[in-house]
C-alpha positions, 0 to 999 in steps of 0.5 A: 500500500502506497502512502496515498492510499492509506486511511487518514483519521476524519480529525487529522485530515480537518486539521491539514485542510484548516492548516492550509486553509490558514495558510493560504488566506494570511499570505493572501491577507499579508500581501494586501496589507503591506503591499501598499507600501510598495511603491506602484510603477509609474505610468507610462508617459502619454506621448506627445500632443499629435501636431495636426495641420487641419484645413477648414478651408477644403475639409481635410487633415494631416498628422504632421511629426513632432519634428515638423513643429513650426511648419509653415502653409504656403498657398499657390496655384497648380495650373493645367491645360486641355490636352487638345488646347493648349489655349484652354487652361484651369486652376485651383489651390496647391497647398504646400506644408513646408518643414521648418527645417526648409532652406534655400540651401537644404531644402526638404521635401513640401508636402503638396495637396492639389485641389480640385472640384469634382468636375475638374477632377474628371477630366485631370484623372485617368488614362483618357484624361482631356486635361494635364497638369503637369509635363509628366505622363501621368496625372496626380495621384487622388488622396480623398474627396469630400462633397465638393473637392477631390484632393490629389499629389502632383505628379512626381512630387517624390523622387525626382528631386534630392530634397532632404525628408522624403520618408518623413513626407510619405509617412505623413501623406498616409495620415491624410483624413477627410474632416467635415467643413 
């Protein structure tokens, strides 16, 4: 006979399990009493602020980095022509978000947002497009459109220049978001 196997007297075995049970509860109890006087990790520090470049104008936004604090807004004009015309020309709103760090000498990658109204857009996109904005033979890449605007990058505005903050701007473009104006 095995020692599991033998009987235990009802007394002796009420006694371990009280035992135990003694034991347990105060080690549970001891933990909670005095464990306040342990001090508790610090909680994690709340990241920066977003620093958000929203435009009420249009109806859109953009999470710029930290690093871009101090960016500056820059208002132009894109301009386009019938393909079939050169007589026939369009306009509307180029928005440059420009890095604090820009320079004549350095200069680092703008972020340009085209805007279009929905008409205009039609004819600027796609493979049979009837106006082009740019030498390039493609059209500017669609970003977003709310009710009254299609919003859209030029074409080539990365790659082909050497300006410094390339990566940072194709990471902010990914941020663009319709807001309600």
């Amino acid at each position: 006979m095995n020692w599991w196997q033998k009987d235990v007297s009802t007394p002796l075995g009420i006694l371990i399990i009280l035992a135990a049970a003694v034991i347990i509860f105060g080690g549970v109890f001891a933990y909670e009493h005095y464990s306040s006087d342990i001090p508790s990790p610090l909680p994690p520090s709340s990241p920066a602020p977003d620093l958000i470049y929203k435009n009420t104008q249009y109806g859109f936004q953009l999470t710029l980095l930290n690093s871009w604090k101090g960016y500056s807004v820059i208002q132009q004009t894109w301009e386009g022509h019938a393909i079939d015309n050169y007589q026939k020309t369009y306009s509307g709103p180029l928005i440059l978000i420009r890095n604090p760090k820009w320079s004549q000498n350095a200069p680092w990658q703008d972020i340009p947002v085209m805007v279009f109204t929905p008409d205009v857009w039609e004819m600027v996109k796609g493979p049979n497009a009837t106006v082009a904005v740019s030498a390039a033979p493609i059209g500017p890449s669609r970003l977003g459109e709310n009710k009254n605007y299609v919003f859209a990058l030029p074409p080539r505005w990365i790659g082909f220049t050497d300006n410094l903050g390339q990566g940072e701007a194709q990471e902010i473009i990914k941020t663009f978001r319709i807001i309600k104006n």
